[in-house]
Each structure stands twice: as C-alpha cells, then as structure tokens.
matplotlib code that plots the C-alpha trace (Angstrom):
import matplotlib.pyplot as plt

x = [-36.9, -39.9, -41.0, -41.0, -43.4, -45.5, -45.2, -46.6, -49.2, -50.6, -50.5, -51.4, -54.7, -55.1, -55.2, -56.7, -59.8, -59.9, -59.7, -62.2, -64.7, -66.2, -65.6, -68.0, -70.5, -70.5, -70.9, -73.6, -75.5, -75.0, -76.0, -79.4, -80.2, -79.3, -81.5, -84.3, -84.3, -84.5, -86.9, -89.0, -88.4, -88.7, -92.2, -93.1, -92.3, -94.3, -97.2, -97.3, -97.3, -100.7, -102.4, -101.2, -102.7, -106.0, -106.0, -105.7, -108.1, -110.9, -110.2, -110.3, -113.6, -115.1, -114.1, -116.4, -118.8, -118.5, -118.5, -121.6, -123.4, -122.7, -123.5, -126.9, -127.6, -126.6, -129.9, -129.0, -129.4, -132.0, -134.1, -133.4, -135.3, -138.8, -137.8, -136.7, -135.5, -132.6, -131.3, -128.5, -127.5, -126.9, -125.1, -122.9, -122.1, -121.7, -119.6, -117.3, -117.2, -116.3, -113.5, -112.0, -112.4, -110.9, -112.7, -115.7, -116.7, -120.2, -122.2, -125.8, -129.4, -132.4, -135.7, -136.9, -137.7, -134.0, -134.2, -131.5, -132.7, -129.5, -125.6, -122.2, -121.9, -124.8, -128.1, -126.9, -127.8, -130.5, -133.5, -131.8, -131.8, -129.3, -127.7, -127.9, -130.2, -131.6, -129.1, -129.8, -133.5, -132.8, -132.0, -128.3, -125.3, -123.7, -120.8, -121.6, -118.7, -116.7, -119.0, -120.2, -123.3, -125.1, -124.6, -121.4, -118.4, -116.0, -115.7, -118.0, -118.0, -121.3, -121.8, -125.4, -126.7, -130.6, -131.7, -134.3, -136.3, -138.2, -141.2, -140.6, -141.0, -138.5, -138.6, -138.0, -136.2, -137.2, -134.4, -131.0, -127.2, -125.5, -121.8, -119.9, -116.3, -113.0, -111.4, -108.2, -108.1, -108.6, -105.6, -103.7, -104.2, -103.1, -100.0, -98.8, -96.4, -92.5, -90.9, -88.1, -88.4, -90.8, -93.5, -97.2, -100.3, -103.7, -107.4, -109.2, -113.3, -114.3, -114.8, -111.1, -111.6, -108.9, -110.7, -107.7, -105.0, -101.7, -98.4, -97.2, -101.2, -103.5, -107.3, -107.5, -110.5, -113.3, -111.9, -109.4, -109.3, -106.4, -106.3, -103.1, -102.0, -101.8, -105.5, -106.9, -104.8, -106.6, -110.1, -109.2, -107.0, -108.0, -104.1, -100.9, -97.3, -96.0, -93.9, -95.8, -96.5, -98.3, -100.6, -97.4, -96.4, -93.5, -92.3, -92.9, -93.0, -97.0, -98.6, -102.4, -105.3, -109.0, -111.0, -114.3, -117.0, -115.7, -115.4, -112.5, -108.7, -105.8, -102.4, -99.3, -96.5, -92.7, -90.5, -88.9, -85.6, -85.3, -87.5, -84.9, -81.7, -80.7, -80.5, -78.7, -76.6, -75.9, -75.3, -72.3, -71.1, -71.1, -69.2, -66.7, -66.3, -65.8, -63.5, -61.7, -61.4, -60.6, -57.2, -56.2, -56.6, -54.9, -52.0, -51.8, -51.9, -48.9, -47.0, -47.3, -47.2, -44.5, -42.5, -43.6, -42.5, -39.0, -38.4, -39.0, -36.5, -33.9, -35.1, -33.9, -31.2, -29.7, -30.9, -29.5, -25.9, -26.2, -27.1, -24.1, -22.1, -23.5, -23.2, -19.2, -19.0, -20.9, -19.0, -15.4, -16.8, -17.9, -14.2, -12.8, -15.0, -14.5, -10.8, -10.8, -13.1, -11.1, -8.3, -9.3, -11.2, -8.0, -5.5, -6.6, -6.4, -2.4, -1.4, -2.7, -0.6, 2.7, 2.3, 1.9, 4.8, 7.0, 6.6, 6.7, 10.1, 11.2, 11.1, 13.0, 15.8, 15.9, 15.9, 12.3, 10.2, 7.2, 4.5, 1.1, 2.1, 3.5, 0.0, -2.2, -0.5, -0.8, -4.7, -4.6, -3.5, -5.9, -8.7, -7.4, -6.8, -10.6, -11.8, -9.8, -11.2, -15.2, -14.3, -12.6, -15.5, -17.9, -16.3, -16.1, -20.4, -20.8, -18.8, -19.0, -22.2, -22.7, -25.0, -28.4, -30.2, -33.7, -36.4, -40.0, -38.8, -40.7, -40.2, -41.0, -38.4, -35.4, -36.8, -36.7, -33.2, -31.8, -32.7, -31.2, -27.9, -28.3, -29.1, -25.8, -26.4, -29.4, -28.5, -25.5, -26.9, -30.1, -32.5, -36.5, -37.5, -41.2, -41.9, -45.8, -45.5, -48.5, -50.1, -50.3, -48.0, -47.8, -43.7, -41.6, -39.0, -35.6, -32.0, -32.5, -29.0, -28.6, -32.5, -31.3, -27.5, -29.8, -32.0, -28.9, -27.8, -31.0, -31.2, -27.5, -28.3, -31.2, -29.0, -26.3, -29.1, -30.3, -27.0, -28.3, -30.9, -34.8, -37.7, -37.3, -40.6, -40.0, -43.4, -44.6, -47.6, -49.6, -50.3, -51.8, -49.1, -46.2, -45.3, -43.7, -41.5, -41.6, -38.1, -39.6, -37.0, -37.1, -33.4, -31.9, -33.4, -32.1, -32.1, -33.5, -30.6, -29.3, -32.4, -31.9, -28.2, -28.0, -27.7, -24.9, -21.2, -19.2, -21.8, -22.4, -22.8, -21.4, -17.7, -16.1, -18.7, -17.6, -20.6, -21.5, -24.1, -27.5, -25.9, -25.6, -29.2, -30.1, -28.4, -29.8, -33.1, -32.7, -31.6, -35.3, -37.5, -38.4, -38.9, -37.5, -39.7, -38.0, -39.9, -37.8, -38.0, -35.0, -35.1, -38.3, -36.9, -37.4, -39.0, -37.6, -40.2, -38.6, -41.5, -40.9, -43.1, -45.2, -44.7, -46.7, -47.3, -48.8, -47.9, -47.7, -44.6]
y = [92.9, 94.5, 96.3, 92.3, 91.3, 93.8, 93.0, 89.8, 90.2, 92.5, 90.2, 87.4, 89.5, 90.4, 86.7, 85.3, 88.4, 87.6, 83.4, 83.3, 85.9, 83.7, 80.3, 81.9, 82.9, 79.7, 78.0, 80.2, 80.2, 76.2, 75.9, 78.2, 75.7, 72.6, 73.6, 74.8, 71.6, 69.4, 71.5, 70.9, 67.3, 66.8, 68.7, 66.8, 63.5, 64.4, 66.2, 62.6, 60.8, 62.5, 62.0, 58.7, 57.9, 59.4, 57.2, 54.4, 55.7, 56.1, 53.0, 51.0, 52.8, 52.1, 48.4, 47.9, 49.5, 47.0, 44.5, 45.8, 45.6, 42.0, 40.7, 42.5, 40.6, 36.6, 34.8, 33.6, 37.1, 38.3, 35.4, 36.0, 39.4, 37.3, 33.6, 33.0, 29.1, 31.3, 33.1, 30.6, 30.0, 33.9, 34.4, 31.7, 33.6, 36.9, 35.8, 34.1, 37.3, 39.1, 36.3, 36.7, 39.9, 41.1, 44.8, 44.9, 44.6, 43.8, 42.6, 42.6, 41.9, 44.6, 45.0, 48.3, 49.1, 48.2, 45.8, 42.8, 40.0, 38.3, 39.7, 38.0, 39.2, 36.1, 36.1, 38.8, 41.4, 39.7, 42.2, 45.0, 48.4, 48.3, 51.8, 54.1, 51.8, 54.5, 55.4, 52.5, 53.6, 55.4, 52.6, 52.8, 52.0, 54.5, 54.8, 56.9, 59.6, 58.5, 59.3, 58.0, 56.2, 56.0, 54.0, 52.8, 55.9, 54.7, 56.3, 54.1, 54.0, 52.4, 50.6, 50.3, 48.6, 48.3, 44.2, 43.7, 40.8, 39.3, 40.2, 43.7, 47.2, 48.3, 51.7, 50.2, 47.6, 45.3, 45.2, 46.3, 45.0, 46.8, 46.8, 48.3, 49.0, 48.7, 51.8, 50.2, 49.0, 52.9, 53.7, 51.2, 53.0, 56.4, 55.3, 52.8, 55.7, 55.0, 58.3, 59.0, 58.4, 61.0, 61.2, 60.4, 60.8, 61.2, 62.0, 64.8, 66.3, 69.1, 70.4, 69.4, 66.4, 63.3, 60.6, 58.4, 58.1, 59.4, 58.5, 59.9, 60.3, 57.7, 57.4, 60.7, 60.2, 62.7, 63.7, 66.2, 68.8, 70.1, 74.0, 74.1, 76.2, 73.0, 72.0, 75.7, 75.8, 72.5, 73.7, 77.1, 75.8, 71.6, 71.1, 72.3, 71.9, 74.3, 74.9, 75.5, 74.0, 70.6, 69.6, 69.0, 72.5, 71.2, 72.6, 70.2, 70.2, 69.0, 68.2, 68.3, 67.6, 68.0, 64.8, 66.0, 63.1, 62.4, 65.8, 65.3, 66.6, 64.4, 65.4, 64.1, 66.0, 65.0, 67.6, 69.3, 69.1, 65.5, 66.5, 68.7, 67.1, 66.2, 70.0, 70.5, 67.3, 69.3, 72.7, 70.5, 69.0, 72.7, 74.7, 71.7, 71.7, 76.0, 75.6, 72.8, 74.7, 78.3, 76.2, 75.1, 78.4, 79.9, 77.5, 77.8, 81.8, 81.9, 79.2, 82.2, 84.8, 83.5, 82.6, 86.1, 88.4, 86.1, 86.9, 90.2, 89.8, 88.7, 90.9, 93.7, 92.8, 92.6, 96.1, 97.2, 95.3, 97.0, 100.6, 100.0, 99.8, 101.9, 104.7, 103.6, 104.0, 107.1, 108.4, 107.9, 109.7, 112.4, 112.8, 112.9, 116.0, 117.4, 117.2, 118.4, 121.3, 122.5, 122.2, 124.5, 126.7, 126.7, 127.1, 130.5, 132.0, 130.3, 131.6, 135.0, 134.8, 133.7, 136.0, 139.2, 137.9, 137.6, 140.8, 142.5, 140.0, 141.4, 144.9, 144.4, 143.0, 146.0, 148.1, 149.7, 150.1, 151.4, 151.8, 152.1, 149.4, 146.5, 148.0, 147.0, 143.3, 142.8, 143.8, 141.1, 138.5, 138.8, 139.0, 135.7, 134.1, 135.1, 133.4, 130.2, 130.4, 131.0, 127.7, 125.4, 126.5, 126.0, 122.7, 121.7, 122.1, 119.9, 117.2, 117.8, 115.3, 116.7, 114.9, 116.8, 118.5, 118.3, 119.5, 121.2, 124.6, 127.6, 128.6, 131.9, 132.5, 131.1, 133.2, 136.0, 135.3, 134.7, 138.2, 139.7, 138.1, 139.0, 142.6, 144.4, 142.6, 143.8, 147.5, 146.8, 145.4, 147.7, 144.8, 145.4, 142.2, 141.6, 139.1, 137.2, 135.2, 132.9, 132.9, 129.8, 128.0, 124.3, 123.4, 121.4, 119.0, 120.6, 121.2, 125.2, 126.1, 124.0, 125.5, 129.0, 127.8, 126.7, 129.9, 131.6, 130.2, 130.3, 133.7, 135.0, 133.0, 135.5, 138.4, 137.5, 137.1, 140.8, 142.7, 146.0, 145.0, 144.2, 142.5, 139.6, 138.4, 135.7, 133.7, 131.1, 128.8, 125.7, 123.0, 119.8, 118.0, 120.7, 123.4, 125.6, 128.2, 130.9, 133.1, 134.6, 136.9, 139.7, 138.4, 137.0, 133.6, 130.8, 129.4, 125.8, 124.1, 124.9, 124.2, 120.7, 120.9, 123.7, 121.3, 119.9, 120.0, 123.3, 124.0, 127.4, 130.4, 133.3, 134.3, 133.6, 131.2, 127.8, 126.0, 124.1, 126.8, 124.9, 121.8, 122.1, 123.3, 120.2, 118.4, 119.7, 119.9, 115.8, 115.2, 116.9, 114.7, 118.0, 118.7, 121.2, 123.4, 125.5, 127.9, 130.3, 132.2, 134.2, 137.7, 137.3, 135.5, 132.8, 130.9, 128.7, 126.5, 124.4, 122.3, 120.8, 117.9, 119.2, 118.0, 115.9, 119.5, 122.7, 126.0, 129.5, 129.6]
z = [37.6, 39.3, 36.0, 34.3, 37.1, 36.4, 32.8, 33.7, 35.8, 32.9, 30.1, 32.7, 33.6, 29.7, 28.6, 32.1, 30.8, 27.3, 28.2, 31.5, 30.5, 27.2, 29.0, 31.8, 29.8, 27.8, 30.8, 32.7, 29.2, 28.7, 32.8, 32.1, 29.1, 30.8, 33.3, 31.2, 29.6, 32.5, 34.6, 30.9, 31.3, 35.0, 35.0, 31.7, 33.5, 36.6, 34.4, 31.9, 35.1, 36.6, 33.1, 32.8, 36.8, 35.9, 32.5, 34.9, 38.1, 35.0, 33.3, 36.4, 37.3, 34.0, 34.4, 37.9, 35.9, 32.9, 36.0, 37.3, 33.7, 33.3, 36.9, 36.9, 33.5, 34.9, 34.5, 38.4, 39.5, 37.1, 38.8, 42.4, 41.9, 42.0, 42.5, 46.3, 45.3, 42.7, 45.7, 46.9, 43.6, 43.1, 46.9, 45.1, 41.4, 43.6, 46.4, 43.5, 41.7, 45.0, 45.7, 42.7, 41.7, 45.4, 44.3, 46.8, 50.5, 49.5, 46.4, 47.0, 45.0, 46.3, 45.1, 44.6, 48.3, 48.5, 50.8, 50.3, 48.9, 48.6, 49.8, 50.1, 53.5, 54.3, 56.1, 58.7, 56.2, 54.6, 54.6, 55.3, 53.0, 50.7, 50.9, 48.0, 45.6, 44.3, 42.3, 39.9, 39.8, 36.7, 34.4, 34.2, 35.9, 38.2, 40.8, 43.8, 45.2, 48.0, 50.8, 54.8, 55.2, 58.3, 60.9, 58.7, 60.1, 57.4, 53.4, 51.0, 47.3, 46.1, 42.5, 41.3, 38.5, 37.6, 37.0, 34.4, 33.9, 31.3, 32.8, 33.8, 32.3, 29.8, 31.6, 35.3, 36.2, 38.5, 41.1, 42.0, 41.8, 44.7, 45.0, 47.9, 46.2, 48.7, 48.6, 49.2, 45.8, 44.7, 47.0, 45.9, 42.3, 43.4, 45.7, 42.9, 42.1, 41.0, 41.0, 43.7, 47.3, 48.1, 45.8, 45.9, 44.5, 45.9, 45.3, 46.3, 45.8, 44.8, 48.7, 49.3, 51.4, 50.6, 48.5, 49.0, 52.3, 51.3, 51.4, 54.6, 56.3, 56.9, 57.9, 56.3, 53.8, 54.4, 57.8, 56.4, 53.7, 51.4, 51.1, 49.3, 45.8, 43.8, 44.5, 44.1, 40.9, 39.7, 40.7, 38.4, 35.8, 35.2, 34.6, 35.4, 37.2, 39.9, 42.9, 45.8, 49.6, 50.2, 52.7, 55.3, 54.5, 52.9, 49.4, 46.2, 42.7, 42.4, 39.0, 38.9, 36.6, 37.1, 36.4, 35.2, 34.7, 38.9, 39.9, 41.2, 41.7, 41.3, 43.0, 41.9, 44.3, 45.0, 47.6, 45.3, 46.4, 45.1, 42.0, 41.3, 42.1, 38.3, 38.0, 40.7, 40.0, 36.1, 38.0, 39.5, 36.8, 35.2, 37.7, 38.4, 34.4, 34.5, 37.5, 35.7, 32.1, 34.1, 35.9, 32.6, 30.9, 33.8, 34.0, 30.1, 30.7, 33.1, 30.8, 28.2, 29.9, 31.5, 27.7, 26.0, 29.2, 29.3, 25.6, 26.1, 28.9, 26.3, 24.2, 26.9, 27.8, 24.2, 23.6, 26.5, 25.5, 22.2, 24.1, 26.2, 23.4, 21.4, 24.1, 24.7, 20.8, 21.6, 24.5, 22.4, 19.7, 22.5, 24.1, 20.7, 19.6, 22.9, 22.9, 19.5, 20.7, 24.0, 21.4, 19.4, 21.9, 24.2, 21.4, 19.7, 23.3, 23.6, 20.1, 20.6, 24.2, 22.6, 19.6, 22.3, 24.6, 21.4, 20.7, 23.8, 23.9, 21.2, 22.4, 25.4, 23.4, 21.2, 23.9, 23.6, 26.3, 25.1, 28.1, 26.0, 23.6, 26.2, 28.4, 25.2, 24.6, 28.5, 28.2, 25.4, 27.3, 30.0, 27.5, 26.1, 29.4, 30.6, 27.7, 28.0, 32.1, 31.0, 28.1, 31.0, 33.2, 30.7, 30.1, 34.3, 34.1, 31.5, 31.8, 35.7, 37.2, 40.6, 42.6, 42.6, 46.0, 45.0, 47.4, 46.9, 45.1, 44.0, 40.0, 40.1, 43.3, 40.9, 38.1, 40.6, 41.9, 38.9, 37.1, 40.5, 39.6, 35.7, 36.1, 35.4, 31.8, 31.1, 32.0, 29.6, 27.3, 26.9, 27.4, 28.4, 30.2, 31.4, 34.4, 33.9, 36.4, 37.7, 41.0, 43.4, 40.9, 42.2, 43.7, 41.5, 42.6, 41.8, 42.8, 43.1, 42.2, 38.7, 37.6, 38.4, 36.7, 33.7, 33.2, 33.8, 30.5, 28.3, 29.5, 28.7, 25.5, 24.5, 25.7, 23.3, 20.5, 21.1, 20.1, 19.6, 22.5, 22.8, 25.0, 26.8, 27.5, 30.9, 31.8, 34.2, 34.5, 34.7, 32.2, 33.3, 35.4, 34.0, 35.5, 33.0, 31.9, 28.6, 27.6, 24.6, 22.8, 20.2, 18.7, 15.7, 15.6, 15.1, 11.8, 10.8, 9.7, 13.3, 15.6, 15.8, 16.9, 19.5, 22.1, 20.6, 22.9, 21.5, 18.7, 18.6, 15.8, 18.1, 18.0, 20.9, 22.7, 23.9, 22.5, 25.9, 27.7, 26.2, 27.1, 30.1, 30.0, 28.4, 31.0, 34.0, 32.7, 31.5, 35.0, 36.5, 34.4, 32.1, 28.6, 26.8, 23.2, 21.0, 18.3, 16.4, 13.5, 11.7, 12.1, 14.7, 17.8, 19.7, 22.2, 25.1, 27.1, 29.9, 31.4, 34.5, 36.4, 39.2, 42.9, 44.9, 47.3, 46.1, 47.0, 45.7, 44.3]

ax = plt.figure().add_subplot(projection="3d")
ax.plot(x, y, z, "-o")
ax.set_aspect("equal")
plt.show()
C-alpha cells in the first residue's frame, strides 16, 4: 500500500509540475503586461491631464488679454484719458465689466504718470499711481507675473493695456487700462481637478515659489517654495511623469510640463497609492485567478492521479493472481521433476544395494563364504549408501528455507574460513589456489554460515571441473555499491547450451552429482539481495562473480 502512495504523490507532483509551472508563468507574464499597460494609461491619463490644464491656464490668460484689448478701445474709455466729463460714464462700462466678468479686483484708467484717472474701486483711489503702468508703455498688452506690490502684502497679477486716442501718437499711447486680476479665479483653474480623492494641481515660478494655493496648503503664494524632483525635473526636462516626493514629503505619481511664454511650472501630482490602485486592484484579480486555476488543476491532478495509480492497483493485483498461479503451476511442476529426480538419484544407489545383497545371498545359500568377495559388495553398499546421504542432503539445503542470521560480516573472513574447511580437497585434488583479496573491503549484510555454505559449493564446483587439477584464482573487491567476489578456474568449461540452465534443480553434467549444489548457491545468494555472473569458455574455464550489496558500515573486512 505504502509503495501506491508513493506512486501517487509522484505522478501527483509530475502533473501538479507540468500543470502549475506554465499557468504561473502565464499569469506572472499576463500580470507584468497588465501592469505595463495600465501604468502606460494611468501616467498617460495624468500626463493628458497637465497638458490639457495648461491648455486651459493659457487660454483663460489669453482671454483677459483679449478683454484688456477691447476695454482699452471703448470710445468711453478712450475719452476719459483727456475729457474729465467721460469719466463717470467709463467708472460705469468698467465697474460693469468687473461685475460681470467676476475676473478682477480692480479695473482702472491712468495717464502716463500713472496716476488713476478713473477705478472701480471709486474716488478713494482716484489720483493714486496705478501700480505697474509701465508695463503698457510699450504699446501692447501684457500680463505681469504673480508678484507683491508695496504697501499691498498680498500676490497681485496686473493686466495692462495701452489706450490710444485720436489725437495721440501712433508710437505712444496716451493712457493706460489697468486691471488687477483675482488670483482666485487662477486657483480656481488649477484646483478644478477630477481625478481621485487626492489629486491636485498647482502653479509654480521659475524660483519655486507657489503661484496658486494648493489643495491641502493655503496662503501659500510667494511665501513658500517647492524644492521637490517633479519641479527640478520640469525646470530640466519641460515635460514628464515620475514617482517621486511632494512638497508634504509624501510619495505621488506627479506629471509636469514647463509653460514657456509664463515661465512657469505646472504640477499635476496624486499619492500614488490611489494612482495606482487599478494595478494593484489587476494584481488581485491575477493571483486570485492563479490561485483559483492552480486548485482546479490540483483537484483535477489528484482526480487522475488518483484513477491512473488505482488502475495500476488492479493492474497489480491481477499480475500478482496470475504470478500466484503461475508459481503453484510452477511449484507442481517443481515437485514433479524433483520427485522424478530423487527417484532416479535414490534408485540407482537401491538397485546397486539389492543386486550386492542378492549375491552375497546367494552365496550363503550355496554354502560359500568368500571373505574378499562379500568384503568388496559390502564396500559397495556403503559407497551407494554415502551417495544416496550427500543426494538427500543435498536435497534437505535446497528445499530446506531456514530463516537467515544476517549481521555486518567480513567477505574475505568467510573466503578465509572456508578454504580452511576445503583444504584436504585441494591437497587431493592437486589444486593451486591464489587468494587477491582487497584491503578495507566495506561489510556486507549476510548470514555467515549459508555465504561460506555457498562458496563452499561454487568452489567444490570448480574442484570437480579441474580433474587432472589446476589454478583457482579466488578474488575480492569493490564496485560501486557491490562488494564482490571472483572464483576464476582453469577447468573444463561449461558449454553454451548448458550455461543458462546450471541453476537448474538436479541438472548437472558430472556422473554421480545430485544436480542441486549451484542451486542452492542461487538460493542463498537470491535470499542476500546479490547477483550472480558467469563467463565460461570450453576447454578455458570459468568464471564465478557473486556480488553482494554493501552495508550501511565500513570496515576492513
């Protein structure tokens, strides 16, 4: 069950990787456009605003210029220059113009020593110097910057047109039209702003002194200055949108644009948190979208997941039914060939028993009791009775599953103590064997009697391969995760017809061997996680690799 888990948490991550990874990017890339394209819009919004506020600060100047023009041509005021009997009539036209207008403090007729000959503001300032009357001295109409005249302490804007009679020159007029303009008309220009809750716009000279109060500062004209990035960026640049600090020290998103026949700077700033709200309104909108898709795709990746690792549940479990009988089909098959094999084996041994003990019967009936020849049937029958024991005992080990005693063991020590036990064969059998054993070998995780049972076998097995003797060739050493060990022979080889079936139950080419010995190797060897390599060549010899898994521990061996 636990390996079907993890079955499912790997496809689960697979598909969850393969699903999440392009809806992510598709949705950080769609957030950077979505973005990109509003921050475009938001500053083009702002920026269109500024130019669209300095369209309208310009054309409202140009009008009270268009104003002044035509006032200082009425014949009313043209007359009051010379004729003191026009004067009331022209207090009249330019205290209507200042009623209706609602654009001026003050509208005034000088003569050239700008003193007022007639002013809306009545008698009280009759005689007086009109301020700044010069400025229509040069024959045309000008608008004075936002400036303090003494003794006035508040801002003034002055409007000057030259009045020409006439009588007078045609290069000097012969009086002047002065017009103080309210600045609250200018501020009501700038502030008429309809963007969010927090934006404004406001004027601002070349010095940096405010032209025009602000939205959150009033009685600021020409008493303070702006120092901020937007209005040094305006001075340098004319135009632009940025992020930077305002006059409160407060971060907004400020469009500016230079107005050059004024001189001036005009500020359109909003904080830019609320400037830019859409984006983060989209940014939202986005991740609640990617959040939304990546549940979906994850509850449609454990729905799958879920199907695909419960068919290969079924799947499984009917391999596994058709294994189980496949290895009962197996098994009877098995016992059958065994049984037929311990017949055999075990019968040869019996008939050669009862054949000796009938003759030796026979003999006593007769009367002939021959010493030497009842001595060589007896020596028969215990021949024939060893070699049924070694093929029952043979038999016991393989079909015998004792339960394993595995702990951190040392190869070359079982090599060792297994050549100890062997070495009566080797003296009788006239066998050179050569130890290459590795150094600091890492411990394997092994049952120490069944290893040194199954090198026992594979070496006998070489033994009885070199019948008229030869080298066996025993080495140990590392490879990757494997410990390993080499019996390389000088025998007959093994043919190939017979390679693949030498772990077979009672197959064997020797006379007189019960088949089972590699077997049993096979067994115990299968039981310890190992692998088992053959190489042989007829007539050359051959070679018996056992690799065995490495244990967690190192030692020397």
């Amino acid at each position: 069950m636990r390996k079907y888990v993890g079955w499912q948490i790997v496809i689960s991550l697979a598909f969850a990787v393969l699903s999440l990874v392009p809806i992510l990017v598709i949705s950080h890339l769609s957030l950077l456009g979505f973005r990109s394209v509003l921050y475009q819009s938001i500053t083009n919004n702002l920026f269109q605003t500024t130019v669209d506020k300095a369209a309208r600060i310009s054309q409202w100047l140009h009008e009270r210029a268009s104003d002044a023009r035509g006032m200082s041509e009425v014949e009313a005021v043209r007359d009051a220059v010379h004729d003191e009997a026009a004067r009331p009539e022209a207090e009249r036209f330019l205290k209507a113009i200042k009623r209706t207008y609602g654009y001026y403090s003050e509208v005034c007729v000088a003569n050239l020593s700008g003193e007022r000959l007639v002013s809306t503001e009545g008698k009280a300032l009759a005689g007086r110097v009109c301020p700044n009357f010069s400025y229509a001295l040069s024959g045309d109409v000008t608008i004075s910057d936002v400036q303090i005249m003494p003794p006035d302490t508040e801002p003034e804007m002055f409007l000057a047109a030259p009045i020409r009679t006439a009588s007078g020159s045609a290069k000097r007029p012969d009086g002047v039209l002065m017009a103080r303009i309210d600045l609250l008309q200018l501020d009501s220009i700038a502030s008429d702003i309809h963007i969010g809750k927090t934006a404004e716009a406001y004027l601002v000279n070349s010095s940096g002194y405010f032209l025009t109060d602000t939205r959150f500062r009033h009685g600021v004209r020409l008493r303070e200055k702006v120092n901020t990035q937007g209005f040094r960026d305006c001075l340098k640049n004319r135009q632009g949108v940025g992020i930077y600090r305002d006059y409160r020290n407060e971060t907004v998103l400020g469009s500016y644009l230079y107005l050059p026949d004024r001189n001036w700077c005009l500020l359109v700033e909003q904080d830019r948190d609320e400037a830019l709200r859409p984006m983060r309104d989209i940014q939202r909108r986005v991740v609640l979208f990617t959040i939304l898709a990546m549940v979906v795709v994850l509850g449609f990746v454990v729905a799958t997941s879920t199907l695909v690792v419960d068919r290969i549940r079924r799947g499984d479990a009917q391999l596994e039914q058709q294994r189980k009988e496949l290895t009962r089909a197996e098994k009877l098959a098995s016992t059958g060939r065994m049984a037929a094999g311990i017949a055999h084996e075990i019968n040869n041994p019996i008939n050669s028993i009862m054949n000796c003990a009938t003759l030796m019967q026979g003999k006593i009936r007769r009367g002939e009791f021959e010493p030497e020849y009842f001595n060589r049937f007896l020596n028969s029958i215990e021949k024939e009775c060893r070699r049924t024991a070694r093929t029952i005992r043979d038999f016991l080990d393989f079909s015998r599953e004792t339960e394993a005693k595995f702990a951190l063991t040392g190869i070359n020590a079982v090599v060792e103590e297994t050549m100890v036990l062997l070495e009566p064969e080797v003296v009788r059998r006239r066998v050179e064997v050569r130890r290459e054993l590795a150094d600091r070998l890492p411990e394997v995780n092994a049952d120490r009697e069944q290893l040194k049972q199954a090198f026992r076998n594979v070496v006998l097995n070489a033994y009885e391969a070199m019948t008229g003797g030869g080298r066996l060739v025993i080495r140990t050493l590392r490879q990757g995760e494997w410990v390993v060990t080499e019996f390389a022979d000088t025998g007959a080889g093994i043919s190939t017809e017979n390679l693949n079936r030498i772990f077979d139950p009672f197959f064997t080419t020797k006379s007189g061997g019960s088949g089972l010995g590699l077997s049993v190797v096979y067994g115990i060897i299968d039981r310890h996680n190992g692998k088992i390599e053959i190489e042989s060549e007829p007539g050359r010899g051959t070679r018996f690799v056992i690799k065995l898994p490495r244990a967690k521990s190192r030692s020397s061996g």
